[in-house]
C-alpha positions in Angstrom: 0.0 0.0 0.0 1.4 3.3 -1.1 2.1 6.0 1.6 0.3 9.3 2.1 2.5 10.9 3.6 4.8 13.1 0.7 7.9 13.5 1.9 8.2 9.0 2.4 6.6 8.9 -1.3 9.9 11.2 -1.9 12.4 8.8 -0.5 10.8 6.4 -2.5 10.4 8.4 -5.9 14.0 9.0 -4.9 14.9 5.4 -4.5 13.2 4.3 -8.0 15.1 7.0 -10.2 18.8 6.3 -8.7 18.0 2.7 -9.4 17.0 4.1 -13.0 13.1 2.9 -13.0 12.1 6.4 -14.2 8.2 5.4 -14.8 7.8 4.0 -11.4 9.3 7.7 -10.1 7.7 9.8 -12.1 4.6 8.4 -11.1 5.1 8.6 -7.3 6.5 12.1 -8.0 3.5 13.5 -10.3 1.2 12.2 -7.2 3.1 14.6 -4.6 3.2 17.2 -6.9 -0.6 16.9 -7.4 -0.9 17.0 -3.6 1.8 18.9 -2.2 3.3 21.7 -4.5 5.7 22.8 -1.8 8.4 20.1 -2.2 11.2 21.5 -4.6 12.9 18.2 -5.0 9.9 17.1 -6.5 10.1 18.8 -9.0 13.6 19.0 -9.4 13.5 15.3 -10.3 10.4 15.3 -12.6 12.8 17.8 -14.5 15.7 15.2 -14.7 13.4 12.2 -15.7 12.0 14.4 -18.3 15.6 16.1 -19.6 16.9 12.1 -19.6 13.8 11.2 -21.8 14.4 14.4 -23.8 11.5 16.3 -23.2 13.4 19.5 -22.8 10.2 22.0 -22.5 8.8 20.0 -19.5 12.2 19.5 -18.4 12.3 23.5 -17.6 9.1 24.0 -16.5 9.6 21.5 -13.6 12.8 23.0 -12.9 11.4 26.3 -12.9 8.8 25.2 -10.3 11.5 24.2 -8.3 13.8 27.0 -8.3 10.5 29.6 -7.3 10.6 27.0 -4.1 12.1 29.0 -1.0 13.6 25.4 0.1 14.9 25.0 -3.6 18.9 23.9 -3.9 21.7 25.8 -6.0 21.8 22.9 -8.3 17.9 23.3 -9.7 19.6 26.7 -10.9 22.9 25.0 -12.1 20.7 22.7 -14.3 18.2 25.0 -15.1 21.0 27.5 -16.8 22.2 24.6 -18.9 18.5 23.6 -20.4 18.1 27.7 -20.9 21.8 27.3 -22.8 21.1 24.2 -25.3 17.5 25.9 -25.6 19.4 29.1 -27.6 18.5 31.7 -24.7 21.6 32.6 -23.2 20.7 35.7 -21.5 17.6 33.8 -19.1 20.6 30.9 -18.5 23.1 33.8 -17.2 20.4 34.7 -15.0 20.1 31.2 -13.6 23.2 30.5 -13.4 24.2 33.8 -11.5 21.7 32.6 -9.3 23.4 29.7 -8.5 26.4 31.1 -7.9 24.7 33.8 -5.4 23.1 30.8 -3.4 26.1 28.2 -3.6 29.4 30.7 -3.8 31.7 29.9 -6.5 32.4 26.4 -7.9 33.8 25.2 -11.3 30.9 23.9 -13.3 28.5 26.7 -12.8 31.7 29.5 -13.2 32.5 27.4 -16.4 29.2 27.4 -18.0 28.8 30.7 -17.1 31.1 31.3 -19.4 30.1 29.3 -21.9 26.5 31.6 -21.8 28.4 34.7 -22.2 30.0 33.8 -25.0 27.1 32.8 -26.6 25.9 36.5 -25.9 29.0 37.7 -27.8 30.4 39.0 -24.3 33.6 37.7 -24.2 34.9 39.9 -21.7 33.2 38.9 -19.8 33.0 35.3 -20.4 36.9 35.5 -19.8 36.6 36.5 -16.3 33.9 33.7 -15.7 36.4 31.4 -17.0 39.6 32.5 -15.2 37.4 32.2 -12.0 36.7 28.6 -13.1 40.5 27.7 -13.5 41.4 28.7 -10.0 38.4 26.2 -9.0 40.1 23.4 -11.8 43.1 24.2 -13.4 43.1 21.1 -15.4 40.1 20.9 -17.7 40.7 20.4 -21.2 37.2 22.0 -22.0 38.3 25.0 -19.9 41.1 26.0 -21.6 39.7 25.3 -24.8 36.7 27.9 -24.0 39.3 30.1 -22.5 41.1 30.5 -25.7 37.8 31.2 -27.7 36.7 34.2 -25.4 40.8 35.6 -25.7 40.7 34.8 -29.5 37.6 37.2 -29.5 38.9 39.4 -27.6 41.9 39.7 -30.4 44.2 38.5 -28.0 45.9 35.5 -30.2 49.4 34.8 -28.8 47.5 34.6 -25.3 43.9 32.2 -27.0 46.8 29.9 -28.3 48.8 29.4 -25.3 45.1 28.6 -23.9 44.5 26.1 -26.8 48.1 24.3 -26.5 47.2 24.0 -22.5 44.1 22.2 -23.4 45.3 20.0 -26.0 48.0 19.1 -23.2 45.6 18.2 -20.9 43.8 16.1 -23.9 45.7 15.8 -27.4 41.9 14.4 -28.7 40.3 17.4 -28.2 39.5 18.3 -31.8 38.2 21.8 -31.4 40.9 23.1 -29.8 42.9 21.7 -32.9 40.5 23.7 -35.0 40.2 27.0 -33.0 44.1 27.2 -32.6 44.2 26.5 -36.2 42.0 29.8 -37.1 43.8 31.9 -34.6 47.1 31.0 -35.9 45.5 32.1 -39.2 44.8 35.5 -37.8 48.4 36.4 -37.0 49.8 35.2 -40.5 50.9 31.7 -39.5 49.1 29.6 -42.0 51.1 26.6 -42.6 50.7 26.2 -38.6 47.1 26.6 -39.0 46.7 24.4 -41.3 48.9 21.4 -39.5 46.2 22.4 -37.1 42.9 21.8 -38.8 44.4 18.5 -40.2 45.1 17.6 -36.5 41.4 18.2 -36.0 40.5 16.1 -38.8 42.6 13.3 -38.5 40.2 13.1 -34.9 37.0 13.9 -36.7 37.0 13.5 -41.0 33.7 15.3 -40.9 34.8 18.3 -38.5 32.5 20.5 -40.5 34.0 23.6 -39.3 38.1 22.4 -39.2 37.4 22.1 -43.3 35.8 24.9 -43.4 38.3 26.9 -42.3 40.8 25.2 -43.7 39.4 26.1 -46.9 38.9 29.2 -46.2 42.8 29.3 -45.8 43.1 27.3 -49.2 41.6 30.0 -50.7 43.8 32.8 -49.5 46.3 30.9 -50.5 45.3 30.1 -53.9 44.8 26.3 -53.4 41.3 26.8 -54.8 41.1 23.5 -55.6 41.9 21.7 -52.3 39.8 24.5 -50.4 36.9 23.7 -53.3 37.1 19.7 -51.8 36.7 20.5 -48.5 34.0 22.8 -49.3 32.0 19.5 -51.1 32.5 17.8 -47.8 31.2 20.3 -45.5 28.0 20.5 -47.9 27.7 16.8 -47.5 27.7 16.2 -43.4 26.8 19.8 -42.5 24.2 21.2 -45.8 22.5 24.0 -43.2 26.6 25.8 -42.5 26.2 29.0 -42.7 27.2 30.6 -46.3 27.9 27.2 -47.8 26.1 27.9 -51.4 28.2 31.0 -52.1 31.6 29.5 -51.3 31.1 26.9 -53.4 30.0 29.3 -55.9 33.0 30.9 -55.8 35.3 28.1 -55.5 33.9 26.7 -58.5 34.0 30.3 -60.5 37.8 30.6 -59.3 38.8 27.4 -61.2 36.9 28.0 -64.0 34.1 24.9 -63.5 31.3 26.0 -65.3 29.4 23.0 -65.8 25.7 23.9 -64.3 27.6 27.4 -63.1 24.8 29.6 -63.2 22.2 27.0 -62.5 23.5 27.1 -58.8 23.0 30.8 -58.9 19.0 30.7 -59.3 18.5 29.0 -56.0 21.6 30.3 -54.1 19.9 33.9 -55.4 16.1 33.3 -54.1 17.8 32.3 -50.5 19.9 35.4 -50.0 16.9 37.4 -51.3 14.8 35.6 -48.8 17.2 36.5 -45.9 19.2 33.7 -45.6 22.6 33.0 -45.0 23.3 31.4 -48.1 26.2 33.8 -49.5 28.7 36.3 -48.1 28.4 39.6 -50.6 32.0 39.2 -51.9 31.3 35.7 -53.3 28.3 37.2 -55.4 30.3 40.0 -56.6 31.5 38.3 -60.1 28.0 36.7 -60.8 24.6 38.2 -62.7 23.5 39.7 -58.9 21.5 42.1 -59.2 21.9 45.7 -56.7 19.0 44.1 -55.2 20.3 40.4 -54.3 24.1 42.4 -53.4 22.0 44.5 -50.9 20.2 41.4 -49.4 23.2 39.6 -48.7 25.4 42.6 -47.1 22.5 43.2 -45.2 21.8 39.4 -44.1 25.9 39.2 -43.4 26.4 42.2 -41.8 23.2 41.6 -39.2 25.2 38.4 -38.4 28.6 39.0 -38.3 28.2 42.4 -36.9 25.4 43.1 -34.9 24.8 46.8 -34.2 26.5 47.7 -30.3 25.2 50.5 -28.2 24.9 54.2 -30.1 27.8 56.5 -28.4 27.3 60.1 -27.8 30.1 62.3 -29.3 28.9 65.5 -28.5 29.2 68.4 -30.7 32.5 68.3 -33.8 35.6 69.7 -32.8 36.3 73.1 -34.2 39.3 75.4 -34.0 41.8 72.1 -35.0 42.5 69.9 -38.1 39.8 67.4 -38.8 41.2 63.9 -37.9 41.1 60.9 -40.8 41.6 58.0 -39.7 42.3 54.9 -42.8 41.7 51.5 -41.4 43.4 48.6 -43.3 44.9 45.3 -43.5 46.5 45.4 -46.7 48.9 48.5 -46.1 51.3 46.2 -48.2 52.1 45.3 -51.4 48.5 45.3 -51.9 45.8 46.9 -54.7 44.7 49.0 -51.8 47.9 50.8 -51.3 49.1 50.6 -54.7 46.1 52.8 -55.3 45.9 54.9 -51.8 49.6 55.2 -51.2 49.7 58.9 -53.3 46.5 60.0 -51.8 48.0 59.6 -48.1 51.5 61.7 -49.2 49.3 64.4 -50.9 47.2 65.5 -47.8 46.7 69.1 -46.7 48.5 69.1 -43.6 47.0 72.1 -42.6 43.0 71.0 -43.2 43.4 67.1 -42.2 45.5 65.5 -39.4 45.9 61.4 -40.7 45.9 58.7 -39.1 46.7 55.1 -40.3 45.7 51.6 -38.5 47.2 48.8 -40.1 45.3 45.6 -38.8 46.8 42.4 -41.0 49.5 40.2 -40.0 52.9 42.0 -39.1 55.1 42.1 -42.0 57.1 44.6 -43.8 57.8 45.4 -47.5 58.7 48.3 -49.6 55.0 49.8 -49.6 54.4 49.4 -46.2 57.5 51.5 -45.6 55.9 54.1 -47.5 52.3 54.3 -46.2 54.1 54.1 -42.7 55.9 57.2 -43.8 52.5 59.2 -45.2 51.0 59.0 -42.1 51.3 61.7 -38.9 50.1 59.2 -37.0 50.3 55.2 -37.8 49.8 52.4 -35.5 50.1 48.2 -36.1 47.1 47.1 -34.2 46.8 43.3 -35.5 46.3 41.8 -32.9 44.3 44.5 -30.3 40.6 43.4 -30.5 37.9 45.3 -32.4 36.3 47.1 -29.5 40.3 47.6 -28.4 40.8 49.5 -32.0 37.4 51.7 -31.8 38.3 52.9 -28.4 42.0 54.2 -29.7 40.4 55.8 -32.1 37.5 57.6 -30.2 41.1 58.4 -27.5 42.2 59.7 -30.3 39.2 62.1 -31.4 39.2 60.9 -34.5 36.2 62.6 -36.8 36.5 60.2 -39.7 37.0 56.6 -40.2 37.6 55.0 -43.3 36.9 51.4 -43.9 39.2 50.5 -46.5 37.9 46.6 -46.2 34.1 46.2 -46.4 33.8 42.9 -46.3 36.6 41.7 -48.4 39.6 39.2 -47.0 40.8 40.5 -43.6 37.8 42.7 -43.1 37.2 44.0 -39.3 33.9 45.2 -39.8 33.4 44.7 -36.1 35.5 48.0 -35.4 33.1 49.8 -37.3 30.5 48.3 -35.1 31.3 49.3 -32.1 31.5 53.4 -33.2 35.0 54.1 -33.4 34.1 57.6 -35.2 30.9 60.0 -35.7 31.2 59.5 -38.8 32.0 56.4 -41.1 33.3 55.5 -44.6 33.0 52.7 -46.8 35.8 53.4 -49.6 37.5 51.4 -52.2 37.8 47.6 -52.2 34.6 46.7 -51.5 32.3 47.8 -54.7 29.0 47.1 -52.9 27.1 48.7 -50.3 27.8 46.8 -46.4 23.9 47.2 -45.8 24.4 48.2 -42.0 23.5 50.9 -40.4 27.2 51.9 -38.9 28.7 52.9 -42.1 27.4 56.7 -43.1 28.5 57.2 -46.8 30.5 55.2 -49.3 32.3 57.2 -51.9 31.5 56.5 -55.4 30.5 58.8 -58.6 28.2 58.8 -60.5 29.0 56.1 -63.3 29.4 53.3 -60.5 26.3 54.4 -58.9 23.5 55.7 -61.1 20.4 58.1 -59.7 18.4 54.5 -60.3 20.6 52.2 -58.5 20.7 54.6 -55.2 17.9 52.1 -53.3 20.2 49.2 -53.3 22.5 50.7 -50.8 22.4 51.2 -47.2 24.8 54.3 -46.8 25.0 57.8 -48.0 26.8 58.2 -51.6 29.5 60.7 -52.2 29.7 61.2 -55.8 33.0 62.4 -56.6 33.9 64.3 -59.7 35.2 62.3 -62.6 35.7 58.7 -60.4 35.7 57.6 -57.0 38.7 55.9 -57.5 42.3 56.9 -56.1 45.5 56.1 -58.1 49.3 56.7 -57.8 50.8 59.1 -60.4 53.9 57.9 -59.0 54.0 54.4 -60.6 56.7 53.1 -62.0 56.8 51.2 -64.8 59.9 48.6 -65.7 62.5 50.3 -68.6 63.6 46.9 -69.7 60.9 45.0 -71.8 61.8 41.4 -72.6 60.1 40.1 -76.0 57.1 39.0 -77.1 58.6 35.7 -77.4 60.3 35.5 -74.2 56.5 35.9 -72.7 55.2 33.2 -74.7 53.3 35.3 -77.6 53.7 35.1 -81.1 56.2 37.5 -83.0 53.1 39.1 -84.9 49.6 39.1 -84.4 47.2 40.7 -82.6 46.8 40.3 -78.5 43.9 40.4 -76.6 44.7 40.8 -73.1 43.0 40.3 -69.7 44.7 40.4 -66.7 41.4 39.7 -64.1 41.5 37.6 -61.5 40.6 34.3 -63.1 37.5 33.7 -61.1 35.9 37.2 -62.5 35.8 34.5 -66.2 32.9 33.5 -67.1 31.1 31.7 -69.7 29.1 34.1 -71.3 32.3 36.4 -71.6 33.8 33.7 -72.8 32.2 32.9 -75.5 32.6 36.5 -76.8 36.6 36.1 -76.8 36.7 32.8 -78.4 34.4 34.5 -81.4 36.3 37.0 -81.6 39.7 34.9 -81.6 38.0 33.0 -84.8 37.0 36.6 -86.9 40.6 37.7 -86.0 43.1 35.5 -87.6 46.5 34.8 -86.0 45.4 37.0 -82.4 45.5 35.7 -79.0 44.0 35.8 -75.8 46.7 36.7 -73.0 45.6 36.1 -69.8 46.9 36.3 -65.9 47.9 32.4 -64.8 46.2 31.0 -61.7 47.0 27.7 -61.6 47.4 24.7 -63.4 44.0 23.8 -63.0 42.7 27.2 -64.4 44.6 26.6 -67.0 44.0 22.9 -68.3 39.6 24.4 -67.7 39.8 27.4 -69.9 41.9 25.3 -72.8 39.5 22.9 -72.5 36.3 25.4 -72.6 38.6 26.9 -76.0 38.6 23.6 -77.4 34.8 23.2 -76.7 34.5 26.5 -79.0 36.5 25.3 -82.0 39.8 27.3 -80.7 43.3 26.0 -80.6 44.1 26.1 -76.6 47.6 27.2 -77.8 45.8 30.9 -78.8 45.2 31.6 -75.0 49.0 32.5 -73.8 49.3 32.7 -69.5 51.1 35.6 -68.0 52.8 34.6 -64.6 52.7 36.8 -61.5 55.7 39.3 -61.6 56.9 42.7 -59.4 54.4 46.0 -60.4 57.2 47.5 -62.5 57.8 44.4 -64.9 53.8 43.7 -64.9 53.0 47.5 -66.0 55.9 47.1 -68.7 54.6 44.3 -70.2 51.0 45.6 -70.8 53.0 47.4 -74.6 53.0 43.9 -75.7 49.4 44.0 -75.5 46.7 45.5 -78.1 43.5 45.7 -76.2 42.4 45.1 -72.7 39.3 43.3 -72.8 37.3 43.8 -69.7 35.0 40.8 -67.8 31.5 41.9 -67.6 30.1 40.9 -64.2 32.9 41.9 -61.9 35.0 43.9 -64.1 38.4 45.7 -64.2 39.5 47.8 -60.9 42.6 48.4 -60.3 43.5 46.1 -63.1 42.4 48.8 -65.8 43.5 52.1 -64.3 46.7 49.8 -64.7 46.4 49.1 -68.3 45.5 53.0 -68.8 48.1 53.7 -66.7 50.7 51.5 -69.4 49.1 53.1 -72.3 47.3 50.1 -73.0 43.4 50.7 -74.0 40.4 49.1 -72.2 37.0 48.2 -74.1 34.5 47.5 -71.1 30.7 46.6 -71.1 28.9 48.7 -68.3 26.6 46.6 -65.9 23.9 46.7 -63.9 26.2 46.6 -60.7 28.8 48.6 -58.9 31.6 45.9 -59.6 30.4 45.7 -63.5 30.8 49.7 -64.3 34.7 50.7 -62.5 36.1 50.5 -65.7 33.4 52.5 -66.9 34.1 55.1 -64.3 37.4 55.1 -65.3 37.4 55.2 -69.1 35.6 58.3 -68.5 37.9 60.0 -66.1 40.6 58.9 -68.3 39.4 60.6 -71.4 37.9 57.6 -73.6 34.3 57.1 -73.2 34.2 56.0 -76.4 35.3 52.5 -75.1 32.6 51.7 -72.8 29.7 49.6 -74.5 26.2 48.9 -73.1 25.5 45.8 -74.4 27.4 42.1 -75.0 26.7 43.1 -78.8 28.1 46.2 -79.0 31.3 45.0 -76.8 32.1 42.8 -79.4 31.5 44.3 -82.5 33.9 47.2 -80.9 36.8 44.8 -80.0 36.5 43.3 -83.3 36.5 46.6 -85.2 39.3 47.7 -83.2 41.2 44.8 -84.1 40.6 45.3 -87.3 41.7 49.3 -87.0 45.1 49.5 -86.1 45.4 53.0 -87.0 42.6 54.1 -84.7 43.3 51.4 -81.8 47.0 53.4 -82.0 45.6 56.7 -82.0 43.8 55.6 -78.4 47.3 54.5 -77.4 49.2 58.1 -78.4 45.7 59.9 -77.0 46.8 57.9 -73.2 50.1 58.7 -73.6 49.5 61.8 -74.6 47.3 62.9 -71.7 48.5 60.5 -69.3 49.4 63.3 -66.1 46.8 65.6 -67.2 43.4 63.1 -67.8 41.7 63.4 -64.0 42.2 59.8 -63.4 45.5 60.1 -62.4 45.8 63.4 -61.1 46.8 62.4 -57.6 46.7 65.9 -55.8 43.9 67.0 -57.6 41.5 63.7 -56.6 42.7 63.9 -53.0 41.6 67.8 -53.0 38.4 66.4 -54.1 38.6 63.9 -51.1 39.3 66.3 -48.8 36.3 67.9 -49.6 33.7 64.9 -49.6 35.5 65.1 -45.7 34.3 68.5 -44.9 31.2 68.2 -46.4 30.8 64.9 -44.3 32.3 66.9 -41.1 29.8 70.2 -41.7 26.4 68.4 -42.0 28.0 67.1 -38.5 29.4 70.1 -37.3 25.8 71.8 -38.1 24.0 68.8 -36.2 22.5 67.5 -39.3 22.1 63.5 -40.2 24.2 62.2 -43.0 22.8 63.0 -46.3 24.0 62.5 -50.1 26.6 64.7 -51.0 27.9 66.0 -54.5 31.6 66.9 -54.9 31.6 69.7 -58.2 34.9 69.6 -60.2 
């Protein structure tokens, strides 16, 4: 006969769960809770028997019955934080879980996942004080370093996150995430072949790590190993389909080695996801595809709400007056970079009077001829690598900086997160990144009026500065190579005429394509000179020439050289023929720059009309087409002209230092005053607006 009496029903509900007969206790235990709802232990163990059986929502509830019970121990809170965790609400588990601590005082497991929840906030600050409290408790938990070195890694502090992840692998060599998240943070201070002994540490554990490979092929892909970092992709698709961004790296894994084969049937369904919200591409990886404005704008605003959620708004009181406004450049490519290449003349050409510069240089330490240079150009210049992002916005709000430049967007190396957390009343999203970043911490983006047209203004998040002529900077100061080895020596033919196109290979595609291998066939003996990937570029695009009826043997593959030699080499060349998607950047203001013409077709997109911009502010409009039609017939009557295709060339050489395209001081004059334009709407205590810069 079954007792009345509660509290000896407990002992026996008690009883039947340690001896694992979980009906029999539930039962006894859902009798006193129907009779007595004042017993917290109860309730405590309905909540295990239901968390063992997996019923996680009645799991809670019991165990929130228990903890409102003034009799109720610290451990109800301990578990109840850890169902709140694997629920997804981390804030409600900090509560418990602080709660537990105030009952109990401090011990390991509660201090640990403590930590664990505020890392899940994106607090890690706070997570790392959590954990360091935990270590005191247990100094010897694998786990704990391994968490430890995620909420230091976030914190940008790497050489301190990987003596954390070396401690825990240590303590257990089989820990396969610490293998992994040592491997990215060795990536973030420029120590790849480390980081990737790393990740293959991680997968020798696990084959189907889904987030050792891909990161691993994210650093495949930095290094040019596209198709190594194009496998691992495939296998992260296969045991993890739902990781984040998938669809768009594969995308652009297969667009960098030239795969075409159902190309731009991936892009239909990738394309109705990001316009639907979802994480299915990073904006970059769209960038060389038919995107619209629209679908660019989707994704930047779908990455950028997920890699960079919006902090606090900061008060910056009133603009300075009676000083020098402060410009701040933000970078990690101040290198032997495109970036610099193009910037380097703007930052020496400065009014020291108006503007007081600043330079943070955020990629892995290093030091080359051009990082000598911008170091020089600066007043004020500062290696911050490896200083977190809220570190970096509070050195420049120290430094009362008015304006911050974002000379990333969200292109390799980005630290968006900077941005993020305010490090300037106002903020700029200029040159490498030809899209809008769709968030609401980035004010303007300089552009002009050929890149950005009155109808395409929707599709971006910021305030345009149209500049005069083109947004884009360039180095009248560029020197090109006096020694020009022969045609021969380069692989081209002694005669004949040579198409050239020195994009990135993965900017290629078919429908392009198709265009140069017609016009190969209606212009006997020419060739197609192009800038050499790899091996596996190369054996694809001969193969896609053969497809069309053209000898391989016509496209000729330019190796990587220095600048100099690389600028020289553009006389062997006829005509530059542009991609149309993602077109010519700094890859055409280089051709101009050699004397060498450019033929472009103008997009829909930012990336599709530089060259446009530039043709224009170079003095030859007439070599920017509208249509695929008109691109062609132009390139083949140009091939056919030489007496007007070497006019162009005199006409660029001619005008070379006086065309407004590389007029170094005079564009920087014009950036100076998209700055003061930008600093007296603030100054007046006006929002952000569009501005025009007049000529």
């Amino acid at each position: 006969m079954t007792s009345s009496d509660p509290r000896q029903q407990l002992a026996s509900a008690e009883s039947a769960f340690r001896s694992g007969q979980l009906e029999q206790a539930e039962r006894i235990l859902l009798d006193i809770v129907r009779r007595d709802a004042r017993l917290p232990r109860a309730f405590e163990l309905l909540g295990y028997i239901n968390g063992n059986r997996g019923r996680m929502q009645a799991c809670e509830d019991f165990l929130r019955q228990a903890a409102a019970l003034p009799d109720c121990g610290p451990e109800v809170l301990f578990y109840l934080g850890r169902v709140q965790l694997q629920a997804g609400r981390a804030a409600e588990a900090v509560e418990s879980l602080e709660a537990c601590l105030r009952r109990a005082g401090e011990f390991f497991e509660v201090l640990h996942e403590l930590g664990v929840a505020c890392m899940a906030l994106d607090q890690p600050e706070r997570a790392l004080q959590s954990f360091q409290r935990a270590e005191r408790k247990n100094p010897r938990s694998a786990e704990l370093h391994a968490n430890m070195g995620s909420s230091l890694a976030a914190l940008k502090r790497y050489a301190e996150a990987i003596r954390s992840y070396e401690r825990a692998l240590q303590l257990d060599p089989r820990l396969g995430r610490a293998w992994t998240d040592r491997g990215w943070t060795l990536e973030k201070i420029g120590r790849r072949p480390e980081a990737l002994r790393s990740f293959e540490r991680a997968l020798a554990i696990d084959p189907e790590d889904a987030k050792a490979r891909m990161n691993r092929a994210m650093i495949l892909t930095a290094m040019r190993r596209h198709a190594e970092a194009l496998a691992d992709c495939e296998v992260v698709a296969r045991v993890a389909p739902d990781t984040d961004y998938i669809g768009g790296y594969l995308l652009h894994l297969r667009m960098h080695l030239c795969r075409w084969d159902g190309l731009f049937s991936m892009l239909g369904p990738l394309l109705a996801r990001v316009d639907a919200g979802e994480k299915a591409a990073v904006p970059f990886t769209l960038m060389a595809t038919p995107a619209t404005s629209a679908s660019l704008l989707a994704a930047a605003r779908t990455f950028a709400a997920d890699d960079c959620p919006v902090r606090p708004v900061r008060d910056f009181g009133p603009a300075a007056t009676g000083r020098r406004i402060r410009v701040a450049y933000l970078s990690a490519d101040f290198r032997s970079h495109a970036t610099s290449q193009l910037m380097a003349g703007v930052f020496e050409c400065h009014d020291r009077e108006r503007f007081e510069c600043f330079g943070y240089w955020f990629g892995a330490a290093a030091r080359d001829e051009m990082t000598e240079r911008v170091a020089a150009a600066f007043e004020h210049y500062a290696h911050v690598g490896e200083r977190s992002d809220s570190e970096i916005a509070g050195m420049l709000r120290d430094a009362g900086i008015d304006i911050a430049i974002d000379l990333h967007g969200f292109t390799q190396g980005y630290r968006a997160g900077i941005f993020a957390d305010r490090a300037a009343p106002i903020q700029v999203n200029y040159l490498a990144f030809p899209g809008s970043m769709g968030c609401d911490f980035i004010d303007y983006i300089v552009a002009d009026a050929v890149v950005i047209p009155p109808a395409n203004r929707e599709f971006f998040s910021e305030k345009i500065v149209l500049m005069p002529h083109s947004y884009q900077a360039n180095d009248n100061t560029k020197a090109i190579a006096e020694s020009l080895p022969s045609r021969e020596s380069m692989g081209l033919p002694a005669e004949g005429f040579v198409f050239a196109c020195f994009n990135n290979n993965y900017k290629i595609t078919p429908d392009v394509f198709d265009v140069w291998m017609r016009l190969l066939a209606r212009v006997p003996g020419s060739v197609l000179w192009l800038l050499k990937d790899s091996d596996a570029v190369r054996a694809a695009l001969e193969s896609e020439a053969g497809v069309r009826g053209i000898d391989p043997a016509r496209i000729v593959w330019a190796g990587r050289v220095g600048m100099a030699e690389h600028l020289a080499r553009h006389a062997h060349a006829d005509l530059f023929i542009d991609t149309f998607h993602y077109g010519a950047h700094t890859t055409a203001s280089d051709s101009l720059w050699s004397g060498l013409p450019v033929l472009t077709r103008a997009g829909a997109t930012f990336p599709s009309r530089v060259a446009a911009s530039l043709l224009h502010a170079a003095g030859l409009p007439e070599l920017v087409t509208d249509s695929i039609e008109d691109y062609e017939a132009l390139a083949l009557e140009l091939a056919r002209s030489p007496e007007r295709l070497a006019a162009l060339r005199q006409r660029l050489r001619d005008t070379r230092l006086q065309v407004p395209l590389f007029d170094t001081p005079r564009f920087t004059r014009y950036l100076e005053s998209a700055f003061e334009a930008m600093h007296e709407r603030r100054r007046r205590g006006l929002a952000p607006d569009h501005i025009r810069i007049e000529a």
